[in-house]
Structure formats: structure tokens, C-alpha cells
N, C-alpha and C positions, 0 to 999 in steps of 0.2 A: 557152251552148253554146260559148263560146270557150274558157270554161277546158276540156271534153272536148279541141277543138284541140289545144293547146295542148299538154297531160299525153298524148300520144298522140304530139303533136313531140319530147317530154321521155326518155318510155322510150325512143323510139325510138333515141336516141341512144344510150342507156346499153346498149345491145344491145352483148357485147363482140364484139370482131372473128372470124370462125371460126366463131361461134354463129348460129343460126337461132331466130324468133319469130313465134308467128302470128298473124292479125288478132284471132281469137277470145281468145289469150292476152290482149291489150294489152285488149282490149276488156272480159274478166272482172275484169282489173286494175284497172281505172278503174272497176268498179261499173256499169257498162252491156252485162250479156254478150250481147244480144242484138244490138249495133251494130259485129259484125265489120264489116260491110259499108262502114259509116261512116270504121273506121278506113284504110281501103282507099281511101276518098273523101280525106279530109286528107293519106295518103303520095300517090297520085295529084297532089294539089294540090300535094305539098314537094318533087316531081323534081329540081326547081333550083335546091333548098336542099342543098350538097355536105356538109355537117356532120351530115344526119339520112341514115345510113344504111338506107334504102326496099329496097336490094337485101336482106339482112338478115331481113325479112318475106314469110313465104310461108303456105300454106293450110292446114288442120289435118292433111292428110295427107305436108306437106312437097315439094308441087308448088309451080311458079313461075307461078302463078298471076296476078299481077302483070307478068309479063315484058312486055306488048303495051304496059304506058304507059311505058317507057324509052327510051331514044334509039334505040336498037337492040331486036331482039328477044333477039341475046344479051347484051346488057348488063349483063344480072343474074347471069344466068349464068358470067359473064366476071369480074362482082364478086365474087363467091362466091369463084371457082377461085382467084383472087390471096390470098382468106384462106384459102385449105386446101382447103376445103369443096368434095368431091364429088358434081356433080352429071351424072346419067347419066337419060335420057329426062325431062328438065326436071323431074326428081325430085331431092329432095337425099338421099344417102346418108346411112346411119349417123343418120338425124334425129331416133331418141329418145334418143341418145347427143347429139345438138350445140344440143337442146332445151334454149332458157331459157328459163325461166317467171319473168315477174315477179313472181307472187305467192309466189314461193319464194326471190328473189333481193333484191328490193327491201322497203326496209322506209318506208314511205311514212305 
């Protein structure tokens, strides 16, 4: 179960800056698409880890769905807006345009 951990710290990183990813993506990517939820448990766990951008991940419909485990509530929100990214009722804009899919970016 560490190496899921782990390859879920990994993409997460590689999320480039500007771009949005969501649990379900990371989670189909790694061969376990039933364990959004899990992947939501390990970013939860990496808050305090500044190198794995967690702001970056959001719900399949591009809400911030995550925002309550940051330091702030708009934390994420606040992360976002410094890479470009438009967000408006804690929805991210433009999100099938700033969608990256690891299974289409990543060659693993």
C-alpha cells in the first residue's frame, strides 16, 4: 500500500503549474479507479509537504472540494489564483480546458 502512497505523491507533483487534476484522474492512473477517496486521504496526510502541490487537486466536477484540510479555507483558492487559474464559487473556471489527465500526459 505504500507504493499507491507514494505514486499518488509522485503525479502529484508533476501536476504542471496553471493546470487542475482530480482524485478520480490520479486514482485511474495508478490502476485503482475506485480509490479517489484514498487519494484525497494521502494529499490530506502531504499538507506539510510544500513540493506536492495538493492545491492543484480538485473533484471530477472542478470544485475545491479539498479546501477545509488547508491552513485557510481559501488557501487553495489563493494557490490557484497565483497560478492563473480562475476560480469563482469555489469552482475552478475553464476546467475542461486546464484538465490534466495523467493517463494522457504521463508515460509510466
Amino acid at each position: 500500500m505504500n507504493d499507491f502512497y507514494d505514486n499518488v505523491k509522485e503525479v502529484v507533483k508533476l501536476i504542471p503549474e496553471g493546470r487542475v487534476c482530480t482524485y478520480g484522474a490520479i486514482a485511474r492512473f495508478l490502476g485503482a479507479s475506485k480509490s479517489s477517496r484514498m487519494v484525497g486521504w494521502v494529499l490530506n496526510k502531504s499538507l506539510n509537504h510544500f513540493e506536492i502541490p495538493a492545491h492543484r487537486v480538485v473533484n471530477r466536477f472542478g470544485y475545491l472540494t479539498g479546501k477545509k484540510h488547508f491552513k485557510t479555507l481559501h488557501h487553495m483558492q489563493d494557490q490557484l489564483s497565483i497560478e492563473g487559474v480562475l476560480v469563482q464559487n469555489e469552482k475552478v473556471m475553464n476546467f475542461d480546458e486546464l484538465f490534466w489527465d495523467p493517463s494522457k500526459e504521463l508515460n509510466w
